[in-house]
PASEBA-1860 file (N, C-alpha, C; in nm, 3 decimals):
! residues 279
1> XXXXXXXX> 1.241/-1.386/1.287/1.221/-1.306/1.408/1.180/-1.165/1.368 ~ 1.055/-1.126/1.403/0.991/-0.973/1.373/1.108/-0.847/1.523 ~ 1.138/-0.771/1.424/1.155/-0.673/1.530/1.106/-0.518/1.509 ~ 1.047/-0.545/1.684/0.959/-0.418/1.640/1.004/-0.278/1.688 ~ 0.952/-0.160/1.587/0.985/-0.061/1.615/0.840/0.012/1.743 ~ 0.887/0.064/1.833/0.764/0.105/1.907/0.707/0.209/1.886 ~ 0.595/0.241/1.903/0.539/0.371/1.877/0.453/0.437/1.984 ~ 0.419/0.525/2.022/0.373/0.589/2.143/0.203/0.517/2.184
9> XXXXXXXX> 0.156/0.528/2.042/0.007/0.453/2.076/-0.006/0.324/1.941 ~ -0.116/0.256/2.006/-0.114/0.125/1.887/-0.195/0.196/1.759 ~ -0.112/0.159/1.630/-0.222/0.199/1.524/-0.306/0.074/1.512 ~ -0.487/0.174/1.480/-0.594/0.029/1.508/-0.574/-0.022/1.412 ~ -0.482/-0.015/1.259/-0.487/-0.040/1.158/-0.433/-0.192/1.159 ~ -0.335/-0.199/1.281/-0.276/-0.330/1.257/-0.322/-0.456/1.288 ~ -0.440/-0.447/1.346/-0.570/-0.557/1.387/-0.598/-0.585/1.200 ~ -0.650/-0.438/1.190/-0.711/-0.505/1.027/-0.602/-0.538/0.922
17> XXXXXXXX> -0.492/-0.538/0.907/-0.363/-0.586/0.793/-0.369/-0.725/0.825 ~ -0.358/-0.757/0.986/-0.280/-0.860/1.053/-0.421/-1.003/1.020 ~ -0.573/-0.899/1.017/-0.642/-1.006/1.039/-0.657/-1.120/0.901 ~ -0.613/-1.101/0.742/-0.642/-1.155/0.642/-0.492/-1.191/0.663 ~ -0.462/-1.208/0.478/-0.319/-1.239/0.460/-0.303/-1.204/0.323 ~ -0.274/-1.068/0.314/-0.208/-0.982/0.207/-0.120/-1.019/0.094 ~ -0.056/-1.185/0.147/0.026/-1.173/0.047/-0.024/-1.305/-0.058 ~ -0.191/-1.299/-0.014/-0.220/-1.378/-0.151/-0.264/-1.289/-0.255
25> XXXXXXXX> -0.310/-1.199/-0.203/-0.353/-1.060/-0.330/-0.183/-0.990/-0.394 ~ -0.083/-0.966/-0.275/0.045/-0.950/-0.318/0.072/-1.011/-0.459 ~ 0.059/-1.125/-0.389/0.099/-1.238/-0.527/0.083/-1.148/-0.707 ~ -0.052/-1.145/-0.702/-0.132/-1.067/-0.823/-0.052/-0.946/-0.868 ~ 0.074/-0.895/-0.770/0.101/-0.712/-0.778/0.249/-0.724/-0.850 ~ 0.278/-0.847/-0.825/0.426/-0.871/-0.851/0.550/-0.769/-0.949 ~ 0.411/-0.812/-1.099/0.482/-0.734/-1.208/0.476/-0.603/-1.209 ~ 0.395/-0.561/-1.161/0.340/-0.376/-1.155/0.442/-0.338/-1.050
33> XXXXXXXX> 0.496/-0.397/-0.949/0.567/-0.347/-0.849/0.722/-0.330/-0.892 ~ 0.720/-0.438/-0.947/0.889/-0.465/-1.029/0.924/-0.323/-1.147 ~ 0.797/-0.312/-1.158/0.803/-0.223/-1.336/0.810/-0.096/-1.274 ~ 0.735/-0.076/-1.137/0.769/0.092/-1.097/0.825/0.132/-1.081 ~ 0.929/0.025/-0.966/1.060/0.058/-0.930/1.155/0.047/-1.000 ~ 1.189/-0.023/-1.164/1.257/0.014/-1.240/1.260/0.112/-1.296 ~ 1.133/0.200/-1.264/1.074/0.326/-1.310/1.160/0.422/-1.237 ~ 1.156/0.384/-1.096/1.176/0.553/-1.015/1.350/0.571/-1.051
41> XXXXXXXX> 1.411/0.533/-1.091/1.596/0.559/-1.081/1.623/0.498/-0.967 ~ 1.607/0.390/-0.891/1.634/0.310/-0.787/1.762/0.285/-0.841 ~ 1.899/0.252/-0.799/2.027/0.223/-0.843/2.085/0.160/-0.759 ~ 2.200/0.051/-0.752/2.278/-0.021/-0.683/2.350/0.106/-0.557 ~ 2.347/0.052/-0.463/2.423/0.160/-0.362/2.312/0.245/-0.292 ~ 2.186/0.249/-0.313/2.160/0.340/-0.279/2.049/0.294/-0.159 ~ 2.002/0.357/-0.048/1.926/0.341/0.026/1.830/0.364/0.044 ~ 1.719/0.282/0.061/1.531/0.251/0.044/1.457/0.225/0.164
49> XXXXXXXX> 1.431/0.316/0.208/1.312/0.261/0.296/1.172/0.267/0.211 ~ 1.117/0.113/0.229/0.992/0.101/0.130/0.860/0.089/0.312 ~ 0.780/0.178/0.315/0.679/0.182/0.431/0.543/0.156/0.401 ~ 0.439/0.056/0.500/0.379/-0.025/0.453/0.424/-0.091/0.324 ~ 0.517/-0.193/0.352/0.575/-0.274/0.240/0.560/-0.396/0.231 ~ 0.423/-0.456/0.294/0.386/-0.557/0.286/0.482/-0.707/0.305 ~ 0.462/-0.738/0.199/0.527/-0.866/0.204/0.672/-0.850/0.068 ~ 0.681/-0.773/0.032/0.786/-0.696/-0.037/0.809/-0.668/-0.196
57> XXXXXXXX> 0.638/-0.647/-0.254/0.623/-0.649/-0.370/0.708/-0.530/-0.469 ~ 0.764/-0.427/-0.367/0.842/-0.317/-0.409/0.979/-0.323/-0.372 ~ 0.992/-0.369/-0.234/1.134/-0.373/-0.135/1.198/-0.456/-0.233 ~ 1.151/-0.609/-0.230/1.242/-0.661/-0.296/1.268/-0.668/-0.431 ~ 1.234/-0.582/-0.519/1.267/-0.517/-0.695/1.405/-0.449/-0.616 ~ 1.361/-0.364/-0.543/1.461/-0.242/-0.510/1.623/-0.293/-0.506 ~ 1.593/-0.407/-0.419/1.649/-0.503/-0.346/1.791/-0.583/-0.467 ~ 1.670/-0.631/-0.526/1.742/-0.712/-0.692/1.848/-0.602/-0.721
65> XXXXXXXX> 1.823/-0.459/-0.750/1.891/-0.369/-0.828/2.037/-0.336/-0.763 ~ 2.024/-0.380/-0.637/2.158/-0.385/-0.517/2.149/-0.242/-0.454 ~ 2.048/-0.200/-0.432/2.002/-0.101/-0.305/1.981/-0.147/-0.192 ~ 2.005/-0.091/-0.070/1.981/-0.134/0.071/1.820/-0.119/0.105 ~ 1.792/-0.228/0.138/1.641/-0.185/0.129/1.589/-0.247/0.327 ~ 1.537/-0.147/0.340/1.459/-0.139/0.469/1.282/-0.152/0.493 ~ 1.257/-0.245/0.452/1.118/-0.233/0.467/1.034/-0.226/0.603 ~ 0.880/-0.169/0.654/0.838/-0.141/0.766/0.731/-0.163/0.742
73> XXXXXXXX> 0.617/-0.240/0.797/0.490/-0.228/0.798/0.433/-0.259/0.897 ~ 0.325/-0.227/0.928/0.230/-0.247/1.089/0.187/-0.387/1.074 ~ 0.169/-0.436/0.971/0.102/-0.637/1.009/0.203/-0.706/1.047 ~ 0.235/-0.748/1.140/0.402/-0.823/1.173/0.403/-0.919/1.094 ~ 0.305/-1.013/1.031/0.256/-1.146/0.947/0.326/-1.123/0.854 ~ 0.289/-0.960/0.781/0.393/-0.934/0.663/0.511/-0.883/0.627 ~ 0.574/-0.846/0.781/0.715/-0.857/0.845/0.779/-0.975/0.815 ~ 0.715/-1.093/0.882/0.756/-1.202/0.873/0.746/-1.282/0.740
81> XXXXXXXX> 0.681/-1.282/0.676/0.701/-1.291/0.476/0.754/-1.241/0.408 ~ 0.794/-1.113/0.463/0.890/-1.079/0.349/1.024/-1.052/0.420 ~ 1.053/-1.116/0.517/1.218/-1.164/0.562/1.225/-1.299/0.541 ~ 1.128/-1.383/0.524/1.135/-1.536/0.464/1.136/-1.461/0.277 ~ 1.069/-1.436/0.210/1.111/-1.392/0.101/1.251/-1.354/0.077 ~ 1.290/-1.219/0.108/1.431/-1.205/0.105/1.535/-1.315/0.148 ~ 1.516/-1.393/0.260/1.601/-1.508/0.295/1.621/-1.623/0.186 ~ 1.478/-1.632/0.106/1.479/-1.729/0.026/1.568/-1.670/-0.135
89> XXXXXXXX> 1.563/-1.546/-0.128/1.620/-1.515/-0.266/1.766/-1.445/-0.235 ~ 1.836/-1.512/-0.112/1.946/-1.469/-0.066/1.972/-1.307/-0.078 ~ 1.897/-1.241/-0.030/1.894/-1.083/-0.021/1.968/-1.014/0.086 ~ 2.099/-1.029/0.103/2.078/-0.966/0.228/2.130/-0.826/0.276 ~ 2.106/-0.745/0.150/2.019/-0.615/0.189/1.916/-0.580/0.156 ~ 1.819/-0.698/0.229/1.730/-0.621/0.199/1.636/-0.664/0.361 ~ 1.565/-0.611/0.446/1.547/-0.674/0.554/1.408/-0.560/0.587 ~ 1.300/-0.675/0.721/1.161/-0.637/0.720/1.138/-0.605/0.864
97> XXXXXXXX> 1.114/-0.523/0.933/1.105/-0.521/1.051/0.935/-0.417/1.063 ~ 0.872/-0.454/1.174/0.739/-0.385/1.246/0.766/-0.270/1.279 ~ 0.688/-0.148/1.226/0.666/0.012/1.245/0.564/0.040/1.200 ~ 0.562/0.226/1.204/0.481/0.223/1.180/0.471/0.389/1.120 ~ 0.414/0.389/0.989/0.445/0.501/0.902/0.435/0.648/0.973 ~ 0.353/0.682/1.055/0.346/0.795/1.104/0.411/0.789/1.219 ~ 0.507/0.739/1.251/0.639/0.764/1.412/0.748/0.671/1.421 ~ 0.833/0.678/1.318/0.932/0.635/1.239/1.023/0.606/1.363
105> XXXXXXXX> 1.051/0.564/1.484/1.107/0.595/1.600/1.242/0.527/1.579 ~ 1.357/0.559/1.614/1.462/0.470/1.615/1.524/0.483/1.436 ~ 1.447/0.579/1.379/1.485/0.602/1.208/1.556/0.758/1.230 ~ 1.671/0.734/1.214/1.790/0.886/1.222/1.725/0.981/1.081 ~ 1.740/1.090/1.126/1.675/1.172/1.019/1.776/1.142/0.913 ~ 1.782/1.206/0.790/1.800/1.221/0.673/1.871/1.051/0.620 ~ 1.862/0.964/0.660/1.888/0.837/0.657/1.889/0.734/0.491 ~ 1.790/0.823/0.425/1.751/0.736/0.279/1.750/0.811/0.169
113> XXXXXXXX> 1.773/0.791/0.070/1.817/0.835/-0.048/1.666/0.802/-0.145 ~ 1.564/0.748/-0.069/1.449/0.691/-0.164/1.372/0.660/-0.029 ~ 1.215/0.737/-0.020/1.113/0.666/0.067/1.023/0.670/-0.007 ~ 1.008/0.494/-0.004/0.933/0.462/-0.093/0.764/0.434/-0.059 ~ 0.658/0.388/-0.061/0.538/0.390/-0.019/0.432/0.343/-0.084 ~ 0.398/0.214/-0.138/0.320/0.221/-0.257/0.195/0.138/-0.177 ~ 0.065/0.189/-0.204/-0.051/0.182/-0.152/-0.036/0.127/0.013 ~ 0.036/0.189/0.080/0.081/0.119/0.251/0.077/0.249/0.331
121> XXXXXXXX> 0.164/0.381/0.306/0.127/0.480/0.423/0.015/0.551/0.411 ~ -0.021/0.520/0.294/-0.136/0.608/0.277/-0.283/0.547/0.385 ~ -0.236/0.417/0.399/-0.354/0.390/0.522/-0.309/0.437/0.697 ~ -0.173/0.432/0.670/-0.173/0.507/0.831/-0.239/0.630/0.855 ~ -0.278/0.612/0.981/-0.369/0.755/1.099/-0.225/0.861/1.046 ~ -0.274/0.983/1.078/-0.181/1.109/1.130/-0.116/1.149/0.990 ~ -0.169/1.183/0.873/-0.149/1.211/0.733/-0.051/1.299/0.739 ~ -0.043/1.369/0.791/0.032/1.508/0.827/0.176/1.436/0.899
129> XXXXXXXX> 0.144/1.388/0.993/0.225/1.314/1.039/0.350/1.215/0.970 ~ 0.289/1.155/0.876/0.299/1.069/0.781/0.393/1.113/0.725 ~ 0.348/1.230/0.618/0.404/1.338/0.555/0.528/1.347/0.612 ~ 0.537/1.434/0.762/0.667/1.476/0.801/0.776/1.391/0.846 ~ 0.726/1.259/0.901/0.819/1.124/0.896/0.862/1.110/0.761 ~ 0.841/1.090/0.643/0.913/1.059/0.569/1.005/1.156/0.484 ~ 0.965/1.324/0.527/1.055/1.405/0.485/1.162/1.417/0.596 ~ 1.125/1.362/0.711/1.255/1.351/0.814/1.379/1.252/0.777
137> XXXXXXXX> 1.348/1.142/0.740/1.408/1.041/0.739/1.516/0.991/0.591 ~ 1.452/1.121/0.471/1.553/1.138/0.408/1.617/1.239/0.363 ~ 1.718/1.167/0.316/1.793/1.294/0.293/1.791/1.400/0.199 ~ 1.911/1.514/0.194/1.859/1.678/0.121/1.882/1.573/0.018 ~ 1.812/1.620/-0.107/1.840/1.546/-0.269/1.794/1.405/-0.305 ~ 1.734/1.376/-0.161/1.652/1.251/-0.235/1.538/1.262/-0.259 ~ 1.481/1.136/-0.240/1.287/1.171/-0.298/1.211/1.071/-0.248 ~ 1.076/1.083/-0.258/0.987/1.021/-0.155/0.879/0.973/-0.274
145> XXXXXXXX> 0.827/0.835/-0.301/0.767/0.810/-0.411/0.653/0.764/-0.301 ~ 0.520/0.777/-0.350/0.432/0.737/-0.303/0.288/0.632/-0.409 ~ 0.277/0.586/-0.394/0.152/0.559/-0.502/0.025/0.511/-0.420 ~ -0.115/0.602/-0.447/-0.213/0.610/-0.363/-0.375/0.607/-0.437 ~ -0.429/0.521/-0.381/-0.535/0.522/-0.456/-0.647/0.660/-0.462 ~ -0.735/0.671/-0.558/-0.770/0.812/-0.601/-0.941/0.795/-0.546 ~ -0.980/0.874/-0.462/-1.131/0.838/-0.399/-1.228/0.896/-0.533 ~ -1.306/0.827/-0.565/-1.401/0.784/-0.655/-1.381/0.746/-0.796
153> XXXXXXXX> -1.259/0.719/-0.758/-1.173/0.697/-0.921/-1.288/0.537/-0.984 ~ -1.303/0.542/-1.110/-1.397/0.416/-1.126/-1.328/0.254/-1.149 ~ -1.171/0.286/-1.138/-1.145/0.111/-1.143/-1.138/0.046/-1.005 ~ -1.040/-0.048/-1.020/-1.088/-0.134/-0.895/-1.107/-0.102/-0.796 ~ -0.987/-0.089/-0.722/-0.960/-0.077/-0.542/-1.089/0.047/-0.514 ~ -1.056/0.185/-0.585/-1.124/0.272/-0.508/-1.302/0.229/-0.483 ~ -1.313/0.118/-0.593/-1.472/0.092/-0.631/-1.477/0.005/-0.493 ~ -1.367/-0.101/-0.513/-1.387/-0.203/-0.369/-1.393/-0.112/-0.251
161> XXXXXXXX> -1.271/-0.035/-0.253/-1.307/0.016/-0.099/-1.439/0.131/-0.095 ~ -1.546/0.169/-0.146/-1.634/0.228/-0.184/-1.761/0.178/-0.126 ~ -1.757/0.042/-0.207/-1.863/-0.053/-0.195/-1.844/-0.117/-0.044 ~ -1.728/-0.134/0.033/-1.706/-0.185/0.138/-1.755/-0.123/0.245 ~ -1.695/0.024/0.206/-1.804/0.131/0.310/-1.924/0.118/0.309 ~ -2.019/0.114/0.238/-2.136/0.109/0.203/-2.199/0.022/0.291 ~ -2.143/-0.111/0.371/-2.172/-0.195/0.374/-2.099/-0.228/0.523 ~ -2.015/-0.182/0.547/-1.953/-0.168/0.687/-2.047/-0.047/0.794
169> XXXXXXXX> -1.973/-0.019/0.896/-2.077/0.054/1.013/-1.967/0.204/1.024 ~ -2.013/0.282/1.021/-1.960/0.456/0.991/-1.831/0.414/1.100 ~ -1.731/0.491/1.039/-1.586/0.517/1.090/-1.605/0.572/1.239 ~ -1.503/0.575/1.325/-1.478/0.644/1.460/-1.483/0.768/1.446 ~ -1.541/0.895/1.515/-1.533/1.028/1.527/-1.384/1.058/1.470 ~ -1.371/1.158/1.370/-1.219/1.208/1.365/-1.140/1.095/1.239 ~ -1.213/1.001/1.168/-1.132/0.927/1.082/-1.114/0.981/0.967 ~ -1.014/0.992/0.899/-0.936/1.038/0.772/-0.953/0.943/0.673
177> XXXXXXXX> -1.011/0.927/0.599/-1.051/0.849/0.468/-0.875/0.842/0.421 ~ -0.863/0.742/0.386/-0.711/0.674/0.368/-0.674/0.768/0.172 ~ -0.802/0.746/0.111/-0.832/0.778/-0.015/-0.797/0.916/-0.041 ~ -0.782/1.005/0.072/-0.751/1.108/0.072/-0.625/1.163/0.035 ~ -0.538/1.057/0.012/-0.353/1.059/-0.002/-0.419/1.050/-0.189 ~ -0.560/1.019/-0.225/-0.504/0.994/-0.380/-0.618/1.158/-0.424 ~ -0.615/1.234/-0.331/-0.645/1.423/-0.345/-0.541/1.458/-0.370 ~ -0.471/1.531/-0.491/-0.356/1.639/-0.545/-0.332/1.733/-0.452
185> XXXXXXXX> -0.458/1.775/-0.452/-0.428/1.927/-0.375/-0.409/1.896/-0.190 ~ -0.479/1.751/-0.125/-0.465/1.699/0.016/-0.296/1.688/-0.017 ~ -0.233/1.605/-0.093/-0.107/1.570/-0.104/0.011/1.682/-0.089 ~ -0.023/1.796/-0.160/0.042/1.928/-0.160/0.024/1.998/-0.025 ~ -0.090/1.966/0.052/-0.080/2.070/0.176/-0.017/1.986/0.275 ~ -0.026/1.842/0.283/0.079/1.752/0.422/0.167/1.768/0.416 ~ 0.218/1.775/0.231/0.375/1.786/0.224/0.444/1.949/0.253 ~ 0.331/2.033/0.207/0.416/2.180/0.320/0.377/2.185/0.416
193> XXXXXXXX> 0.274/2.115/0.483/0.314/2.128/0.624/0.440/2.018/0.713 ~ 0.517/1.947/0.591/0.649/1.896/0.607/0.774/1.960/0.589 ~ 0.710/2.093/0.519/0.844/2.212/0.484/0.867/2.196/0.334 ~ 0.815/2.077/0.237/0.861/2.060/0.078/0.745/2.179/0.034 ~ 0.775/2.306/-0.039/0.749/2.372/-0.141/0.641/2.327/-0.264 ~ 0.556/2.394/-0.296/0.440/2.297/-0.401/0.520/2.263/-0.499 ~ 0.620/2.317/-0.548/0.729/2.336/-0.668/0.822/2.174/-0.687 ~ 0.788/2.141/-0.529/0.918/2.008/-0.532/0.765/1.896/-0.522
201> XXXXXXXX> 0.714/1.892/-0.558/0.550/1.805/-0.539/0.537/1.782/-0.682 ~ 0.506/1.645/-0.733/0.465/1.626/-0.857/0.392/1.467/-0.848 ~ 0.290/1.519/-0.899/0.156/1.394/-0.918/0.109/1.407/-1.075 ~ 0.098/1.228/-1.047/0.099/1.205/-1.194/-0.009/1.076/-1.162 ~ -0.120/1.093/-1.271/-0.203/0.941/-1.269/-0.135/0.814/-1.322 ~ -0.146/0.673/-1.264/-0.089/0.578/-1.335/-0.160/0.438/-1.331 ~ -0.096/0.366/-1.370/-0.191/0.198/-1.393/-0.079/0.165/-1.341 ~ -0.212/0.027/-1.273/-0.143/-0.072/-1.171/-0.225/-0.180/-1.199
209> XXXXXXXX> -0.182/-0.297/-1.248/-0.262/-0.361/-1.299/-0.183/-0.526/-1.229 ~ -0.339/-0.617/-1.208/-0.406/-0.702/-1.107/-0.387/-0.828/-1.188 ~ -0.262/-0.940/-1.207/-0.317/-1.055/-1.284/-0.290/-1.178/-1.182 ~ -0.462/-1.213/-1.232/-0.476/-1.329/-1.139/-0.532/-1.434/-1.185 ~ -0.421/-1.565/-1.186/-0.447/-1.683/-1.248/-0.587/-1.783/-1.230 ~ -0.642/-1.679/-1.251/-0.832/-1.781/-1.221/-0.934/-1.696/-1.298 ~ -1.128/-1.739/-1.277/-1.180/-1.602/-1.354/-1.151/-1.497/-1.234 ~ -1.256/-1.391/-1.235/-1.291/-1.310/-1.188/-1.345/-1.335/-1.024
217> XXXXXXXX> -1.406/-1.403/-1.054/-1.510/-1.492/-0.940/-1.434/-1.533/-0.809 ~ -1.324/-1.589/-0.913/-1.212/-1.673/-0.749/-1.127/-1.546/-0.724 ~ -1.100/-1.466/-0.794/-1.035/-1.355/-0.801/-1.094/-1.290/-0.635 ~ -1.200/-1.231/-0.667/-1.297/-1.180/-0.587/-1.266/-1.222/-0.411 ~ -1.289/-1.432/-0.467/-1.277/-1.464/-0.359/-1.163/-1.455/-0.236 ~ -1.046/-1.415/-0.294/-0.874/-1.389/-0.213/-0.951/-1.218/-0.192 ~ -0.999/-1.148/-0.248/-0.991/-1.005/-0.147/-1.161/-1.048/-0.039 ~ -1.222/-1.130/-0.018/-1.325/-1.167/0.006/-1.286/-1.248/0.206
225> XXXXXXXX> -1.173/-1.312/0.112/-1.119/-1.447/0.245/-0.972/-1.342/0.323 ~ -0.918/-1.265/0.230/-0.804/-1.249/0.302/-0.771/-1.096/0.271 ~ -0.859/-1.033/0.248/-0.825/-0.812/0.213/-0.918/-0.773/0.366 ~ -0.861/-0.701/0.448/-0.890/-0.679/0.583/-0.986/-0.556/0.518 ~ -1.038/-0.470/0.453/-1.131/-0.408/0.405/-1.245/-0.471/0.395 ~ -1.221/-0.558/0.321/-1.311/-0.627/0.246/-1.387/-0.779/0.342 ~ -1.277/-0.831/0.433/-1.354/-0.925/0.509/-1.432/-0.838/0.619 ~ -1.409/-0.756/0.627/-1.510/-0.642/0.769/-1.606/-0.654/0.722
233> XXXXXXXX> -1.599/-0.594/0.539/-1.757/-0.562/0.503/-1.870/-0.687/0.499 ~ -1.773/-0.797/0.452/-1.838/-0.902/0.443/-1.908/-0.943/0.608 ~ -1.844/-0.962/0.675/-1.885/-0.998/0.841/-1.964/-0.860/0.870 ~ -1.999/-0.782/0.817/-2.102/-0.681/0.871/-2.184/-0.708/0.782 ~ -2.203/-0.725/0.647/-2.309/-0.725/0.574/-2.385/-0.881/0.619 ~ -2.300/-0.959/0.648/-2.364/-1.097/0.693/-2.452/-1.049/0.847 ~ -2.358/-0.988/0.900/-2.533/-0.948/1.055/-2.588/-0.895/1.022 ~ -2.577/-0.797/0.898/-2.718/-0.699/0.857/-2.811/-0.801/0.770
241> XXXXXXXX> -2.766/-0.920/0.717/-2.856/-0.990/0.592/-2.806/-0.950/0.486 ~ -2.738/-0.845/0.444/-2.697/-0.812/0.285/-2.576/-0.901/0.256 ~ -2.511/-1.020/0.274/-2.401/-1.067/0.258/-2.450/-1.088/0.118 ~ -2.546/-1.118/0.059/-2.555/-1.191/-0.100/-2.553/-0.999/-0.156 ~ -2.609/-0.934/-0.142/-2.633/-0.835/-0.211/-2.465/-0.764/-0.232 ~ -2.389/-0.795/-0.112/-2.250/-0.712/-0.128/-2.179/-0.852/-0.234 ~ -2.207/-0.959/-0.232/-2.131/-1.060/-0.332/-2.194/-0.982/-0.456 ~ -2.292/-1.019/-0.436/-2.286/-0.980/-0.602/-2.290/-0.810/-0.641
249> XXXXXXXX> -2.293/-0.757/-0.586/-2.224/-0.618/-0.612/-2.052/-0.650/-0.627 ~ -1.995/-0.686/-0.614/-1.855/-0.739/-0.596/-1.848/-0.794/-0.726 ~ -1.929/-0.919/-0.771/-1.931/-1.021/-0.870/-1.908/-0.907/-0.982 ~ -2.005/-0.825/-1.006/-2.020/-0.766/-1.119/-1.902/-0.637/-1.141 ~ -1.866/-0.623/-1.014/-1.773/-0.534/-1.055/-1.650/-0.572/-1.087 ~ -1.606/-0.665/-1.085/-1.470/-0.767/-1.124/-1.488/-0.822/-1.224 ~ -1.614/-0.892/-1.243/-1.660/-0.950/-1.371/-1.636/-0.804/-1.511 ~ -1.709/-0.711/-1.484/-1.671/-0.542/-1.570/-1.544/-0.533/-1.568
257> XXXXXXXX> -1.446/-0.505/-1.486/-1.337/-0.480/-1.488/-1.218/-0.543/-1.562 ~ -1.248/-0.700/-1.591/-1.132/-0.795/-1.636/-1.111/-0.773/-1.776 ~ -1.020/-0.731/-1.797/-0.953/-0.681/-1.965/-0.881/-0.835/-2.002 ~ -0.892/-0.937/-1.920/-0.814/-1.088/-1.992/-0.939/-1.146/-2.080 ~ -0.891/-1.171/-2.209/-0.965/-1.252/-2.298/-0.964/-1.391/-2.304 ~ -0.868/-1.478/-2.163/-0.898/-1.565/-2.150/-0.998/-1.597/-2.026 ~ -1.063/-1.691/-2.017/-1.214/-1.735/-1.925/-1.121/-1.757/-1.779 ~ -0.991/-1.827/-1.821/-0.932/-1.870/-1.676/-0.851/-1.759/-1.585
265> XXXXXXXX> -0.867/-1.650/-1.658/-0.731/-1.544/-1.603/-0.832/-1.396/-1.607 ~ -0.766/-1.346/-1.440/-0.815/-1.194/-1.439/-0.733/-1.124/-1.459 ~ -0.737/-1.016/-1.532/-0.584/-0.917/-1.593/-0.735/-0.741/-1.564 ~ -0.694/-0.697/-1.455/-0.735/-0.570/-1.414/-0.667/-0.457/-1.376 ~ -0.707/-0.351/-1.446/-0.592/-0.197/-1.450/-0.688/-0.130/-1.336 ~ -0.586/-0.085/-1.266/-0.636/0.043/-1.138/-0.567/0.115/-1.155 ~ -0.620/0.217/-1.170/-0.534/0.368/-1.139/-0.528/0.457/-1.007 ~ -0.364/0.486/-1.024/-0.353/0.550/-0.882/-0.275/0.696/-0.902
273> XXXXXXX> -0.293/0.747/-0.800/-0.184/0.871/-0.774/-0.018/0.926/-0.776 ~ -0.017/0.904/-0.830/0.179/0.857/-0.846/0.198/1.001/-0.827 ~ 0.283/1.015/-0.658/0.370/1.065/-0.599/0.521/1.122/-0.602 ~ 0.566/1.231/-0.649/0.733/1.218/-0.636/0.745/1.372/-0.573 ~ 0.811/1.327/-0.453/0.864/1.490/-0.412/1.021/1.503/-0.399 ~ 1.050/1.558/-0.418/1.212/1.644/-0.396/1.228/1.650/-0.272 ~ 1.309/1.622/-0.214/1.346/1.642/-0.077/1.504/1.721/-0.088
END
């Protein structure tokens, strides 16, 4: 059973999460997600809200370590996968309910000891917004981890979502490039206009790396059939006629990217923005 948190207006974002299914690319994130959050000082006892948390490639690491974990994301699909996940690995603190990163409603301020975020708020509308929801919601002495992809960075995602634009039809008047959460200096001004100091702000580049049990090719094909970025571009480049020209722009850039020396397996490093503020 999804339960949802309401928010004043619909984010349009949740048409595009809801329309693929995230948690076959999830699948691929598993180990990188497990390894971060053993990274941040996550500890038994302590409380996690993980936002845009998909299907729970972060929540439930957190989860394992015996932290209370609260996950929120706008696709209800991946609400509902990752409370069948947690159910299946008898978790039960760890639980998935529908929100939505920029209007946290029904979330008591200073509430979490860890807000966590890894490539998920950074696509919500209202950046600023964003920002000040999650310095609301925890508490003095905790911290807010974010990890965000870096706009023109040359490995994967930023290249996919790059090439997708290219190939999709220009954004709505007033849209905020999502890529903008992986700008240092964008990151430092949402967070004081949240009240955190540049002093309590620290960004750091990192690898996030993609293994996926096939070549490159089938690889391709799961962000192709089921990455809500990536099926737009495809269904627009198919009414324009470029559907072969965006495949194989795609082909070659996955095909470049795969660091696995075996023929059957894709093993790909992306680098992102790694987030930590002081609250």
């Amino acid at each position: 059973m999804t339960t949802t948190i309401q928010s004043p207006a619909t984010n349009p974002n949740q048409a595009l999460w809801e329309k693929g299914d995230f948690t076959r690319l999830a699948a691929t994130m598993r180990v990188s997600g497990e390894a971060l959050v053993h990274d941040t000082g996550i500890r038994a006892g302590d409380k996690v809200l993980d936002l845009g948390c998909g299907d729970g490639t972060t929540a439930l690491p957190a989860a394992r370590l015996g932290a209370s974990v609260l996950g929120i994301d706008i696709a209800r699909n991946l609400v509902d996968a990752g409370n069948r996940r947690a159910a299946e690995e008898r978790l039960t603190n760890c639980r998935f309910q529908h929100g939505d990163a920029w209007h946290l409603a029904g979330i008591a301020d200073n509430s979490f000891d860890w807000v966590v975020s890894i490539f998920g708020a950074m696509f919500a509308p209202r950046p600023v917004d964003v920002a000040k929801e999650m310095v609301r919601v925890t508490r003095p002495g905790g911290r807010i981890v974010m990890g965000n992809w870096i706009p023109g960075d040359p490995t994967l995602i930023a290249q996919i979502l790059k090439i997708a634009a290219a190939y999709s039809p220009p954004p709505p008047e007033g849209f905020i490039s999502p890529v903008r959460w992986g700008i240092e200096a964008d990151v430092r001004e949402r967070f004081a206009a949240a009240g955190i100091p540049n002093e309590k702000v620290h960004c750091v580049r990192d690898t996030y790396v993609f293994d996926y049990a096939g070549p490159p090719a089938d690889f391709l094909a799961v962000f192709r059939d089921y990455y809500g970025p990536t099926m737009n571009a495809f269904a627009a480049a198919e009414a324009s006629g470029r559907q072969a020209d965006l495949q194989r722009e795609l082909e070659n850039l996955f095909a470049s990217q795969n660091t696995s020396k075996d023929k059957g397996r894709t093993v790909i490093p992306a680098t992102f923005l790694r987030v930590t503020v002081e609250v």
